[in-house]
C-alpha positions in Angstrom: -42.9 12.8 31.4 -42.6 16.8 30.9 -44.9 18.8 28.8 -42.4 19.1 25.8 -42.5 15.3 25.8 -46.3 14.8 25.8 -46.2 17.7 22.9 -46.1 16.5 19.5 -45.1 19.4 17.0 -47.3 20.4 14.7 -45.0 21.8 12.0 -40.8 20.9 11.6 -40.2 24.6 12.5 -36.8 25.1 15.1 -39.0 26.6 17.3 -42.0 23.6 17.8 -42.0 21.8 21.0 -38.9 19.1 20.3 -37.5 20.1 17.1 -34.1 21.1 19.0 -33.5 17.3 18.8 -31.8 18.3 15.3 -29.6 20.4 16.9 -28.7 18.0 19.3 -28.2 14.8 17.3 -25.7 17.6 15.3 -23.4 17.7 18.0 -23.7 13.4 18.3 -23.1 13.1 14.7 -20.1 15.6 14.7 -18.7 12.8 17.0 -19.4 10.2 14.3 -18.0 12.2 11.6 -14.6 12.1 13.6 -14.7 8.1 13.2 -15.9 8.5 9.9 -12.8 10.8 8.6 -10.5 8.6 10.3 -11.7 5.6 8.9 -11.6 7.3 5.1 -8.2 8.7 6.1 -7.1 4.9 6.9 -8.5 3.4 3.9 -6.6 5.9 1.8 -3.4 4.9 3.7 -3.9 1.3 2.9 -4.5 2.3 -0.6 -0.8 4.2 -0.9 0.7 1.1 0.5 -0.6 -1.3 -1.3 0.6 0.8 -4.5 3.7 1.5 -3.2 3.8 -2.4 -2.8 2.8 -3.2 -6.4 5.0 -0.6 -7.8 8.2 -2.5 -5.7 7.0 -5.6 -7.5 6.3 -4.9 -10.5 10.1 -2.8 -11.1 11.6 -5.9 -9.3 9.4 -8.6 -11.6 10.7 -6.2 -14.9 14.3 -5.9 -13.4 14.8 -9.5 -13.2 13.2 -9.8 -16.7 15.5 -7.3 -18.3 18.6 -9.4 -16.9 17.5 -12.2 -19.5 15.7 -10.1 -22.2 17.6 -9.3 -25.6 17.2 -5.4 -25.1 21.4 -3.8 -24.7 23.0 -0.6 -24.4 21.6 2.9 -23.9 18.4 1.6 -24.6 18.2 -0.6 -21.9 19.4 1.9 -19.9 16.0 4.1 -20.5 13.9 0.8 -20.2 15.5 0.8 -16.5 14.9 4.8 -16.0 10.9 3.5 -15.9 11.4 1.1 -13.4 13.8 3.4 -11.3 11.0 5.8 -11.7 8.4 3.1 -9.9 11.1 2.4 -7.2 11.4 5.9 -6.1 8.0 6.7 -6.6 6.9 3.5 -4.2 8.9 5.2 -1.6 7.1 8.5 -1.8 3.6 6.8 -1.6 5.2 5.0 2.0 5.9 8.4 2.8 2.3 9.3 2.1 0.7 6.7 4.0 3.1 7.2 7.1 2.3 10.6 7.0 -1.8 10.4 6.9 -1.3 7.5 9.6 1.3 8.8 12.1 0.5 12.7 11.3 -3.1 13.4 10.2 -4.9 10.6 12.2 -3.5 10.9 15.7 -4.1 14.9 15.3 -8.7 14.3 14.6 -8.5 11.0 17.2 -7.0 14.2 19.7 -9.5 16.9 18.8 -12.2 14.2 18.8 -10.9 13.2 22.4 -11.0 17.1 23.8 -14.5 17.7 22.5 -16.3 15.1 22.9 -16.5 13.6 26.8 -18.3 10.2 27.2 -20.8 10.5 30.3 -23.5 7.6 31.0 -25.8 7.5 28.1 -24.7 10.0 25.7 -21.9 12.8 25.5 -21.4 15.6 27.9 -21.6 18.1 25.6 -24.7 16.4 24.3 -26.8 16.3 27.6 -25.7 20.0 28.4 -27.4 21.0 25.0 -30.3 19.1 25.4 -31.2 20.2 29.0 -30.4 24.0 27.8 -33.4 23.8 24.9 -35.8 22.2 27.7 -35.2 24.7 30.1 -36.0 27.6 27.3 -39.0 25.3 26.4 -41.3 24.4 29.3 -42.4 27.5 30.7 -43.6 28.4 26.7 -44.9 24.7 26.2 -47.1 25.3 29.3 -48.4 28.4 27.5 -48.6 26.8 24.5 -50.6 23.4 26.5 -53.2 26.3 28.0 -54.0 27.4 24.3 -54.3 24.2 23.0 -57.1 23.4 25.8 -59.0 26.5 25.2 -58.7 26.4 21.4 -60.2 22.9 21.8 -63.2 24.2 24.4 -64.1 26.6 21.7 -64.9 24.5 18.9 -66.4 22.1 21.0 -68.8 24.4 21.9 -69.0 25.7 18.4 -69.4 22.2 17.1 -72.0 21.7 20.2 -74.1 24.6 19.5 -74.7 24.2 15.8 -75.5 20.8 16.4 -78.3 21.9 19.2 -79.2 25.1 16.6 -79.8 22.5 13.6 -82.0 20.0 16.1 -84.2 23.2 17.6 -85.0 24.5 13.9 -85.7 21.2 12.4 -88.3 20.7 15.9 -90.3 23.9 15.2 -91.2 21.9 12.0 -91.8 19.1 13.5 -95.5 18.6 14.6 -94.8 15.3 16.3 -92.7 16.9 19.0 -94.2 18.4 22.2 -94.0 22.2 22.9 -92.1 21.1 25.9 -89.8 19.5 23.9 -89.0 22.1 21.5 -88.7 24.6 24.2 -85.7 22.6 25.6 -83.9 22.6 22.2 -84.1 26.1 22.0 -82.6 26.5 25.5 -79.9 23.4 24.7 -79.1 26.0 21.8 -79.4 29.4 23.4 -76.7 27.9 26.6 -74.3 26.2 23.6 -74.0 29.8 22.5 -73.2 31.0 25.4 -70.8 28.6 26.0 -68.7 29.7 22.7 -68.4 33.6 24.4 -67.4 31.9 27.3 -64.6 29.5 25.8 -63.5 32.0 23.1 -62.6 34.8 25.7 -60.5 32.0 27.1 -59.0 31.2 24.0 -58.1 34.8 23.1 -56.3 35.4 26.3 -54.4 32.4 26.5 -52.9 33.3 23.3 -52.8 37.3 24.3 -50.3 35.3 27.5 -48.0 33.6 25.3 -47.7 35.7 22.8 -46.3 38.1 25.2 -44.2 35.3 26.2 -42.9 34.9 22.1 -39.4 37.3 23.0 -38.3 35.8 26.1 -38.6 32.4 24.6 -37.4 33.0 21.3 -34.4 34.6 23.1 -33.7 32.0 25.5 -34.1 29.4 22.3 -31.8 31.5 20.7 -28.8 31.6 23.4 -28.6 27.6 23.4 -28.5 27.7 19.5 -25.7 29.9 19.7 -23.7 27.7 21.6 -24.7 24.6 19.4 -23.1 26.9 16.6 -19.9 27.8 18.4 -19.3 24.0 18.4 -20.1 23.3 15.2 -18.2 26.3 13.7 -15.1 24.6 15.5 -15.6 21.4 14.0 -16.0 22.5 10.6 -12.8 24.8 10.9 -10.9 21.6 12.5 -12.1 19.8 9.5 -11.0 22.0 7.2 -7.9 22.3 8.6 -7.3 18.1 8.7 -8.5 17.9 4.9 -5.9 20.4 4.1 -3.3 18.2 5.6 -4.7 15.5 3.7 -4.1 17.7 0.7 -0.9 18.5 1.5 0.0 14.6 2.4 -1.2 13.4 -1.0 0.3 16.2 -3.3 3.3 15.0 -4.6 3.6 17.8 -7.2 5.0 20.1 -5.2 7.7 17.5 -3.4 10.7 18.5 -4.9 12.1 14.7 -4.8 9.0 14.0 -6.9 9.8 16.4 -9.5 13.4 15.2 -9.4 12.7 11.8 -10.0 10.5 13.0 -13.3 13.5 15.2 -14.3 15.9 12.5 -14.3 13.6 9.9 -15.6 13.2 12.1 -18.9 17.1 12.5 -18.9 17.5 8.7 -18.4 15.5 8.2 -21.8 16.9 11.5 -23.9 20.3 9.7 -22.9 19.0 6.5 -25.2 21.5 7.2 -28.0 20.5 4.5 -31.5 24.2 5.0 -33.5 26.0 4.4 -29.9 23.9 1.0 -29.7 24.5 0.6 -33.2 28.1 0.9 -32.8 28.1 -1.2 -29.8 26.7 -4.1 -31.6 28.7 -4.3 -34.4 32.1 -4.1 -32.2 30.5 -6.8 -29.7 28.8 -9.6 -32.0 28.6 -8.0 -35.6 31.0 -7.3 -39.0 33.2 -4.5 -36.8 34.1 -7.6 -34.4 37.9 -8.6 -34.4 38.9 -11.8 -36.0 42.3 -14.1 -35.5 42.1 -15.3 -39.4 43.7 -19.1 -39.8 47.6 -18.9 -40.2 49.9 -21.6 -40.4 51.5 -22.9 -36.9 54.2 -24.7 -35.6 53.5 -28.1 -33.4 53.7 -27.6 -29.9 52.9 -30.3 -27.6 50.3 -27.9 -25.0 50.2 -27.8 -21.1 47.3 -29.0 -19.5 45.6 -26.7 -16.6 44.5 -28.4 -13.6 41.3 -28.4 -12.6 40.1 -27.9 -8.6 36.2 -29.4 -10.4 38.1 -33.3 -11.7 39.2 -35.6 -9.3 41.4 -37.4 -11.7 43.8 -34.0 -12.0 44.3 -34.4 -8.0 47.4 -36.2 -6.9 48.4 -37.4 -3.7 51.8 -38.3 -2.6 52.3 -41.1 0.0 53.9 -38.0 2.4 50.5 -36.5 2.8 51.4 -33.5 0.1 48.4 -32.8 -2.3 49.4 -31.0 -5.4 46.6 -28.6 -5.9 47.9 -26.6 -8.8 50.3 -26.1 -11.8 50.6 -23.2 -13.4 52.8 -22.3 -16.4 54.0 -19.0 -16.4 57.5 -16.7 -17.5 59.9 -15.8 -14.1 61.7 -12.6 -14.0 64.8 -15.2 -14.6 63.0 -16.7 -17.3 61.5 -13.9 -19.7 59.4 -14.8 -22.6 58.1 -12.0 -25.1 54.4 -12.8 -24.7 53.6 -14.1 -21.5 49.5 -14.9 -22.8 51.4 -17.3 -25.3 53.4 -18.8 -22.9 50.6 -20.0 -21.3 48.6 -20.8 -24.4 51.6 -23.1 -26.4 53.6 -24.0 -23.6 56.6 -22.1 -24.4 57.5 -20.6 -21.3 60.4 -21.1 -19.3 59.1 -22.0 -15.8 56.0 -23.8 -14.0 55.2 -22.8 -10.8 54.0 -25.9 -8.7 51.7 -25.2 -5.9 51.5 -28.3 -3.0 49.1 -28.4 -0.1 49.8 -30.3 3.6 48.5 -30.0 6.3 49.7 -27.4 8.0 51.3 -25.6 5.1 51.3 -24.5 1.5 54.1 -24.7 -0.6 55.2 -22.8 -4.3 57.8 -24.3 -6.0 59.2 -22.8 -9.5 60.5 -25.4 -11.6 63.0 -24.4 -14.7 62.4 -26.1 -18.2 64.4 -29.3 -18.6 67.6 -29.1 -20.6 66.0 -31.7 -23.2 63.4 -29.0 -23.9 60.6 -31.1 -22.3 57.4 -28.9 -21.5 55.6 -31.3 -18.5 57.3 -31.8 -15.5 54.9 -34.8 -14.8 54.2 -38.5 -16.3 50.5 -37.2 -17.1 48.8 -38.6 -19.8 47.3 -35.5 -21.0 45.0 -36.9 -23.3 43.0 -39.3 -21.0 42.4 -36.5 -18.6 41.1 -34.4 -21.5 39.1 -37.3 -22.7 37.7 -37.3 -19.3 37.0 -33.8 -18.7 34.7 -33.8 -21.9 33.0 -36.8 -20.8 32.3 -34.8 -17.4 29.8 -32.1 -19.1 28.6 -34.3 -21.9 24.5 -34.2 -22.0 23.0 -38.0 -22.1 19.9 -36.6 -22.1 18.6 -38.4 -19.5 16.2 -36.8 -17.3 17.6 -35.2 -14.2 16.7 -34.0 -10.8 15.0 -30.6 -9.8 17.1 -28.5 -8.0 16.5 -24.6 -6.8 18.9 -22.1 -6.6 19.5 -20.5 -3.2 22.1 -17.5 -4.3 23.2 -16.2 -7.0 26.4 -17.7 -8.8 28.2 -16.3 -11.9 29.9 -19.0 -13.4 33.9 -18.2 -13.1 34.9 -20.7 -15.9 33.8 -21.4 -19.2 32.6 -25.6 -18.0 30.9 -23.6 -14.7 26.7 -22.8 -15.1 25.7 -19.1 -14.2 22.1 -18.6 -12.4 20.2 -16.5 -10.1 18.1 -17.3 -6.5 15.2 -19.0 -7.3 16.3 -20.5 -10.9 15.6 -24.1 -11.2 17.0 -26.3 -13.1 18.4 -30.2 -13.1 21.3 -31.8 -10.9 22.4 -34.5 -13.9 24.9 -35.8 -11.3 25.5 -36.2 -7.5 27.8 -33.9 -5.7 31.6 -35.1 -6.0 34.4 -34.9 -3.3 35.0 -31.4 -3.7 31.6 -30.3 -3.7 30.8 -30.0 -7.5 27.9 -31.0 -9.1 27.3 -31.6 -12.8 23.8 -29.9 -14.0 21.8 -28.3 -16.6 20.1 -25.0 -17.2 18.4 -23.7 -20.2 19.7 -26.2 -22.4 23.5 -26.5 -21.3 25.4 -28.3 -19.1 27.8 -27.5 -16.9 28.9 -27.6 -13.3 27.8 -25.4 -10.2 28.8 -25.5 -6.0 26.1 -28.5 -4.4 25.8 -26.0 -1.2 24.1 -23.4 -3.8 20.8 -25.4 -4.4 18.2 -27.3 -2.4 15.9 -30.0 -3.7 12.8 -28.6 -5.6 
């Protein structure tokens, strides 16, 4: 063990035997602080995603909500210019925690790498230190040993001789004591004295020797403290530097996409217009609505479509040909005046006939009949009616949970209309075309079997 080890300091001064250790465990924490900024810098990062994550969420959970709610028009519109401003937004915090984890982090892990080398026990840079401020430290701690040994001879012997001074007085009054005996005090005393010329001529010199020695070691002290501050003055300006990119990763106010996305959010809502609504209302469901007021009308016997969803409209011939469609309609032979009447009263001049075989599909236009009849068919209209409505007629009997796996807008009036994920209740099993009779928020209707999956 050196000298500097077996030296314990006697004040926390820089310059005490072993108070470089500060210095040193500087240069071990700077290593640590690298881990340290990283770590925060990763937090943060985890932080901007997860926001970015809840803002995605929360636009979609408010989108989805808006499809149902009763809010309409320009109004709606600004309601969605605050969740378009939470989708864009998400994507700038993404682009804030890609940029501290794939910029910022990678650039400290390098400079931490370049500074830093791992030896043994410790760190290069470390050791080098270390064995620079014991170097500048022994031959003074030697100095500094030989004036603590005289310094502790001299009071001994000033301790030693006032003790043998106190003991020869207190004899010369006491007549118990021998002559001989007092005489030997005296000398005891007179040689302690002596003693403290003797040690405190040591004393002074040792310290005359390293005082004189003060300069060189203070210098050489001085020349590894330097370096210790070269190093640390990098690090600090490194860290400055990374904390600035960290700034400038985290300030969206001076992103021009941010301050877009604020402008035309604040558009989005001044375009929120109340007599526009207003007006929209009252054309779509209020007193400015249109209105086909009861006149009288002539009896026409009406033309039944065909529906692809009831079995009991399909007809098959014994040739293999399935008639899959009649649809009445004016020719360019046959003009009408109104063709939507035509298909409405059954006053058109033609029906175009649509059969399906196997390896063909065939159109046929058949002319109205001389007679003036209006179905080409023997089709008792009524009873297919009568069992279309019975098709989407509620029993109210429980049904079973089904969940939707797409989304399906309805393309006829008898067809249900729902989104992925919806569930609601199959009231019937598929049929032979694929069809399933269900119900969803209170009505019934029919929806595609392949749609939905048991809930």
């Amino acid at each position: 063990m050196s000298v500097i080890d077996e030296m314990q300091p006697s004040s926390d001064s820089f310059w005490e035997i072993g108070q470089y250790k500060k210095s040193v465990k500087r240069i071990e924490d700077g290593h640590k602080l690298c881990n340290d900024l990283m770590l925060l810098i990763q937090e943060r990062s985890e932080i901007e995603k997860e926001y970015a994550k809840k803002l995605r969420h929360w636009s979609k959970k408010w989108n989805d909500h808006m499809e149902k709610g009763p809010e309409y028009g320009t109004m709606q519109g600004a309601w969605r210019g605050v969740l378009s401003e939470a989708e864009r937004v998400s994507e700038l915090h993404i682009q804030v925690k890609d940029k501290l984890v794939t910029e910022v982090q990678p650039k400290i892990k390098l400079w931490q790498k370049d500074n830093f080398h791992k030896s043994m026990m410790s760190f290069k840079e470390v050791k080098e230190v270390e064995e620079g401020y014991k170097k500048a430290q022994k031959p003074w701690a030697k100095k500094l040993e030989k004036v603590e040994k005289a310094k502790k001879d001299f009071h001994n012997a000033c301790r030693q001789e006032r003790t043998a001074t106190i003991q020869a007085n207190n004899a010369l009054a006491d007549s118990s004591m021998s002559e001989d005996q007092k005489r030997k005090l005296q000398e005891k005393s007179e040689r302690w004295k002596k003693e403290i010329e003797t040690t405190k001529d040591k004393y002074e010199a040792t310290l005359k020797d390293i005082n004189a020695y003060n300069a060189k070691y203070m210098e050489d002290m001085k020349e590894v403290f330097e370096k210790c501050q070269i190093g640390e003055g990098q690090r600090l300006r490194f860290f400055k530097d990374a904390l600035f990119d960290v700034h400038s990763s985290l300030d969206l106010s001076v992103n021009p996409v941010f301050q877009q996305i604020y402008h035309d959010f604040k558009q989005t809502v001044a375009n929120a217009d109340d007599e526009k609504d207003l007006r929209f209302w009252s054309n779509n469901f209020g007193a400015d609505m249109g209105m086909k007021w009861p006149s009288f009308e002539e009896y026409s016997p009406e033309m039944q479509n065909i529906s692809k969803k009831n079995k009991v409209k399909e007809t098959t011939s014994g040739d293999g040909i399935t008639l899959t469609g009649i649809v009445h309609q004016k020719t360019d032979s046959y003009a009408s005046t109104t063709s939507d009447q035509n298909e409405r009263n059954g006053n058109g001049d033609a029906y175009i006939v649509k059969t399906e075989t196997k390896d063909e599909i065939k159109t046929t236009v058949i002319p109205k009949t001389s007679n003036g009849e209006t179905n080409p068919f023997d089709v008792d209209d009524s009873a297919n009616w009568d069992q279309a409505d019975d098709t989407l007629v509620d029993d109210g009997k429980p049904g079973v949970p089904v969940k939707a796996l797409y989304d399906y807008d309805g393309a006829e009036e008898d067809e249900l209309t729902f989104k992925a994920g919806e569930v609601f209740d199959k009231l019937e099993d598929e049929d032979e075309q694929g069809w399933c009779k269900g119900r969803l928020h209170g009505r019934v209707g029919l929806y595609p079997a392949n749609y939905v999956e048991a809930s």
